[in-house]
N, C-alpha and C positions, 0 to 999 in steps of 0.2 A: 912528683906529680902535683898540677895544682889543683889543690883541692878547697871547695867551698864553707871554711868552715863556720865562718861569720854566716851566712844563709841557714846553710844546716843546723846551726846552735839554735836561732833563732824557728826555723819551722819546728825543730826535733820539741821544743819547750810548748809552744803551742799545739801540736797534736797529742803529747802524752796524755792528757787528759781523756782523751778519745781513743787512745790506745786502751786505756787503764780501765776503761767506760766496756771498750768492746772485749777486752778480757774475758768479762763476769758473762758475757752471752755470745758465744763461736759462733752461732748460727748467725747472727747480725754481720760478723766477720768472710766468714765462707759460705758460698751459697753451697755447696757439693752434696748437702742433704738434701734428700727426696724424700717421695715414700715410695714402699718396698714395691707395691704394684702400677707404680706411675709406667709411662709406656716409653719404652728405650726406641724416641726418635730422632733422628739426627736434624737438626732447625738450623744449626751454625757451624760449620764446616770450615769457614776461612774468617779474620780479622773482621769483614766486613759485617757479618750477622753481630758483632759482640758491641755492647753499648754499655756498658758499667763497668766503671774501675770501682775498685774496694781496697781498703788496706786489710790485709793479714794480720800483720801485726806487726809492731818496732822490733830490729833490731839493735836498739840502740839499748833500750828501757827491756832488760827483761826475768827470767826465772830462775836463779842460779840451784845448783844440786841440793841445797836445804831450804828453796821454798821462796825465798827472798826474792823480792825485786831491786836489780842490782843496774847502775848503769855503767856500759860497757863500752867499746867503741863505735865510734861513729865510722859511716861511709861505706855501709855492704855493696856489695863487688859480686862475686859467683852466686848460683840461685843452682839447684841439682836436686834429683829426685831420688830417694834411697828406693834401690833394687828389689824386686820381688826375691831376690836368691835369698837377701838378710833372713836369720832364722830367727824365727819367733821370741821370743822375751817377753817375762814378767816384770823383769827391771825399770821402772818408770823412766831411766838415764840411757836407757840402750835403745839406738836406732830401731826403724820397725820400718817395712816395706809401704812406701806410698806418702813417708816424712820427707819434710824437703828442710836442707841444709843452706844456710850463707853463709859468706865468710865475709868478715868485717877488714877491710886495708888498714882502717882507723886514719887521722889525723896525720900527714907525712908519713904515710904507710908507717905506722909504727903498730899494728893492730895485732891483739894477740886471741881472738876469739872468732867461736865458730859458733851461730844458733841454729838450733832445728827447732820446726816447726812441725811438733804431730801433726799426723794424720792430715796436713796440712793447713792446719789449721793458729791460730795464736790462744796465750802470748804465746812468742818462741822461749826456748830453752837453753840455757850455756850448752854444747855439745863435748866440746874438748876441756873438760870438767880440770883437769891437772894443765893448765898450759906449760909449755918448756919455752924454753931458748932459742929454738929450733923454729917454731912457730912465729913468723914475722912480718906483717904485710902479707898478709892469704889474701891472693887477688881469686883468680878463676880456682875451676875443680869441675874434677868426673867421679863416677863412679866405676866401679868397675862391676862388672853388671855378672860375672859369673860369680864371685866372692867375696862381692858386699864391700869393700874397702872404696874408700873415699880419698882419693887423690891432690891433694890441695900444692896450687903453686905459691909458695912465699918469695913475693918482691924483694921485700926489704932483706929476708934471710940467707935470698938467692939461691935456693934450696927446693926441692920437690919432695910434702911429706904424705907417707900414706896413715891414714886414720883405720882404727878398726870400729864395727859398730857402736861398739861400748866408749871412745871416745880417745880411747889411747894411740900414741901413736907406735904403728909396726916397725916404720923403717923411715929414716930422713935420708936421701938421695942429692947427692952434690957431683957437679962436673965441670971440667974448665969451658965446656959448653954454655952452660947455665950464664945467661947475662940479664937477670930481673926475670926470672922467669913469672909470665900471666895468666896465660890463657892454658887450657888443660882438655882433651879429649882425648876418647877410647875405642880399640877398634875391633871390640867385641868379641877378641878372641882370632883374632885371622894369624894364623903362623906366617912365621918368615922363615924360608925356605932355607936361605942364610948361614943363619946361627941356632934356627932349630928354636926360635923362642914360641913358647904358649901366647901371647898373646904380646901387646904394645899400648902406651902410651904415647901422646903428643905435646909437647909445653912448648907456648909459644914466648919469646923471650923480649922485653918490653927496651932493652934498653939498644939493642942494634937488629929488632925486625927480625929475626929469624926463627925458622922452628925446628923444633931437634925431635927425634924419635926416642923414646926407652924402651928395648929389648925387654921382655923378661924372660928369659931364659932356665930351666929349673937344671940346676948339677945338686946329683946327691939328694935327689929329694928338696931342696930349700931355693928360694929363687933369689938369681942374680941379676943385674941389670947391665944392660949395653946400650951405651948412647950415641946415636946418628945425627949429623946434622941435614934436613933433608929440606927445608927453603930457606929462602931470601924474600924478604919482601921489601918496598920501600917505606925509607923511613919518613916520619912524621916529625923533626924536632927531635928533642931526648928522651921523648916515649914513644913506644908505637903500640899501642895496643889492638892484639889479633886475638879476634874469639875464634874459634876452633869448632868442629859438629864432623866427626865421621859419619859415613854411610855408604852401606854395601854396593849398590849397585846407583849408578847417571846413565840416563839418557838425554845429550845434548847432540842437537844437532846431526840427529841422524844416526850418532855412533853411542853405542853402551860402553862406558866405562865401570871398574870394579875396584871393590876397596879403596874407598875417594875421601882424600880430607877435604874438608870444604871451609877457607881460612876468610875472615873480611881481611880489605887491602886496605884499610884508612887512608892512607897519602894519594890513594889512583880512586878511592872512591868506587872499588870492585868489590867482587867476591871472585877470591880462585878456587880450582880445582886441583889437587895431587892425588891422581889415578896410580892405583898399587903405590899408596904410601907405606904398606906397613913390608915391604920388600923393596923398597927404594935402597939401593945397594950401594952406600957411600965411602966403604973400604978403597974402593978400587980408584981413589982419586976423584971421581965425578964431583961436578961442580951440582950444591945448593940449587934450585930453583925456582923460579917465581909461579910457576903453576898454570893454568891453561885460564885463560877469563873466562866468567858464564855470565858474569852483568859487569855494567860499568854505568856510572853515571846516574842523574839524577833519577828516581828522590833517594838513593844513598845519598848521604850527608855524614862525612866520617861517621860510619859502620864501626861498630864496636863489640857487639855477641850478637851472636845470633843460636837458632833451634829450629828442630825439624816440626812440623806441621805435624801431627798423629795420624790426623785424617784424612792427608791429601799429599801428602807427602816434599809440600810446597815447604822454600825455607822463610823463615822469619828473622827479621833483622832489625835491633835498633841504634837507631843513629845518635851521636853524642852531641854534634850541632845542631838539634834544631828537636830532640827528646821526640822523635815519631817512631813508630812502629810500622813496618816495613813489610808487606808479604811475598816473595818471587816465584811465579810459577818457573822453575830453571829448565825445562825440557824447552821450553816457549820460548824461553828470554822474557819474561811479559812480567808488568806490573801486575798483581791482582786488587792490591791495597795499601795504606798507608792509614795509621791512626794515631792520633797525638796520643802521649801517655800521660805528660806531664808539662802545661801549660808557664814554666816559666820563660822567660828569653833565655838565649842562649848567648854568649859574648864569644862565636871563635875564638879571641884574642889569647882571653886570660881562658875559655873554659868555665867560666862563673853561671850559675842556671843549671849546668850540663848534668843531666839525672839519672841516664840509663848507663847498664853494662850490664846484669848478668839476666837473662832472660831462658825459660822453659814453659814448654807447651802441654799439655796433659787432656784429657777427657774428663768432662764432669759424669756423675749418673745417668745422666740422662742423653749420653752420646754427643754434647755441646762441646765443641772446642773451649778452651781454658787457656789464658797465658799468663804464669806468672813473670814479674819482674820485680828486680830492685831498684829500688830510688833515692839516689844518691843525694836528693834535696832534704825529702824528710823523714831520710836514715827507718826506711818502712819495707816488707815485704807486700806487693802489693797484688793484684790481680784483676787480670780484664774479660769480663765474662757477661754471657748473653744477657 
């Protein structure tokens, strides 16, 4: 992958100091604090109410397990919000529900670390305190929303590893499917009728465009995995990177569909749809598929992640060409919004400038839509809010 790193050395030096500044006071960092009897009204519902970006915090420059500030790798990639299910902890190193996690690719995807940011707030913190072997280029990640584990796809490792709160990893998952695997979604638990599995994974594969499924499946009490491959999308060059977003129920065009991944197409400049992906039944011979279109064309500008809207249930997308943020009403087909995130140029050619990939959406206290993203410029968790 090309990556910026002459740019990013040079911004990452010139904001640590303003990292290191807003440290010492969160509140200057994250707006999310109110007060207790402030009035829960909704003002900003889509992209277009929001007007201040903030940095969170680097994670490039940040807190290691004995307190230190350590510098790690450059170029965070996934952005996910740890799950209400995680259970409570006094351990200052252990996940807690409403932390948000990155994963760093690093410099030629060679990145071996993960930051969370309490409470979502900075600086961030090493998360996966022991790194291994195993852990290599952590591009995308999900969580898994019943059991608290954090799913990270590694590139360079070409491996799929699951993290537990506390930072260890449970299980590293390999297949001859696995081609760079990047992007990561979850689909909250919906059985496949199939093989009988509790719930599924999705990992989208960067080096020949496609997406595979992971069964999990429980024999004996302990869970196993089975992997599908269930699209094709077109390729981009030697990467293709496809962010990933389940969701239960679409309505496009008239008809309701259920259990829907919803993939960006970079090379067609869409977003697809794969209705009943998580029983997409590919034992039987069926061919991989490209998915149903629900948008195409402009202002996508190779799509790269995207998130659901909280509030309205609209998707959001940012694009790698041209760093805007994207909002789609998909029932409509309709634009609703488009907002720069990060004013540098962008070079198609080489990629140089190009700042967005891992993006989520969240509510502040006071019922305002929230979006976080990563910025591939200046290695920052950042945030766009009313």
């Amino acid at each position: 992958m090309v990556k910026r790193n002459l740019l990013a050395a040079g911004i990452s030096a010139a904001v640590l100091c303003i990292i290191l500044a807003l440290a010492a006071s969160p509140t200057l960092v994250s707006r999310m604090a109110t007060h207790a009897d402030s009035p829960k009204v909704v003002t900003a519902t889509t992209i277009n109410g929001l007007t201040r970006i903030a940095v969170v915090g680097s994670t490039q420059f940040i807190v290691d397990a004995h307190g230190r500030t350590v510098n790690v790798d450059a170029n965070p990639y996934g952005v996910a919000f740890a799950p209400a299910t995680i259970a409570a902890s006094r351990n200052p190193n252990v996940l807690k529900a409403g932390d948000i996690v990155v994963t760093n690719i690093g410099a030629n995807d060679t990145g071996i670390t993960l930051v969370r940011f309490p409470g979502k707030m900075g600086p961030g913190r090493l998360f996966n305190a022991v790194p291994n072997k195993g852990t290599k280029g952590p591009s995308g990640e999900a969580f898994n929303t019943l059991t608290g584990t954090d799913w990270v796809a590694n590139t360079s490792g070409n491996n799929v590893q699951i993290f537990l709160p506390d930072g260890n990893v449970f299980a590293t998952l390999t297949s001859p499917l696995f081609n760079k695997p990047w992007g990561q979604a979850f689909n909250h638990g919906t059985r496949n009728p199939f093989d009988g599995s509790v719930d599924a994974f999705f990992s989208s594969n960067v080096a020949d465009a496609t997406i595979d499924r992971i069964d999990v499946v429980t024999v004996k009490g302990r869970p196993t995995f089975r992997i599908f491959q269930i699209g094709q999308l077109a390729r981009t060059g030697g990467e293709t990177k496809i962010g990933m977003q389940w969701i239960p129920v679409l309505q496009f065009k008239g008809k309701v569909y259920r259990d829907v991944l919803l993939a960006v197409d970079p090379a067609m400049n869409r977003i697809a749809a794969f209705p009943n992906s998580s029983s997409i039944h590919t034992a039987n011979g069926r061919p991989a598929d490209k998915g149903i279109t629900l948008f195409q064309g402009r202002p996508l500008n190779m799509p790269i992640g995207l998130t659901i809207n909280p509030l309205n249930g609209d998707l959001l997308v940012v694009n790698a060409n041209d760093n805007n943020l994207v909002e789609l009403n998909l029932a409509a087909s309709r634009v609703v919004g488009v907002r720069l995130l990060d004013n540098v140029p962008v070079d198609p050619k080489t990629g140089n400038g190009s700042a967005l990939i891992g993006v989520a959406a969240t509510i502040d206290a006071r019922r305002n839509l929230e979006v976080f993203f990563t910025d591939d410029n200046t290695n920052t968790l950042d945030v766009l809010s009313i």
